[in-house]
C-alpha angles and dihedrals in degrees: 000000000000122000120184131171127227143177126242112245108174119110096220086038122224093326131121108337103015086050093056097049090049087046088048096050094047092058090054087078133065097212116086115272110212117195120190131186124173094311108335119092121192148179105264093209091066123099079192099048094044101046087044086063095064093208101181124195111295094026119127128239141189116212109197110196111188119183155016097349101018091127090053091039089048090047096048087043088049089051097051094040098052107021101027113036097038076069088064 
């Protein structure tokens, strides 16, 4: 299991499209893909579940990957959290 925080970069947040791509690359993976945020946990590979959270810009995250490829999941999730979504 690795569990990492971030911050949420985005300027619209993980909402609509952000939300799609995390939820994209997540289900790229076969190990579970926790997201917490204050007291709600979720599935991270729910559009549902992610946009549910709210998590604005600033906000901070934990992505919990458990499984077979949870280095490679938490390092394509890291990526698209800090380098992609800051550009939206």
């Amino acid at each position: 299991m690795i569990k990492k925080e971030f911050e949420v970069l985005s300027s619209i947040g993980l909402h609509a499209r952000p939300a799609a791509l995390f939820v994209q690359t997540a289900n790229k993976f076969q190990c579970d893909i926790t997201v917490i945020k204050e007291q709600s946990e979720i599935n991270g590979k729910s559009i549902m579940g992610i946009m549910a959270i709210a998590a604005s810009k600033g906000d901070k995250i934990t992505v919990i990957a458990d499984g077979k490829d949870e280095k490679e999941a938490i390092e394509a999730i890291e990526e698209l959290l800090t380098k992609r979504f800051p550009q939206m």
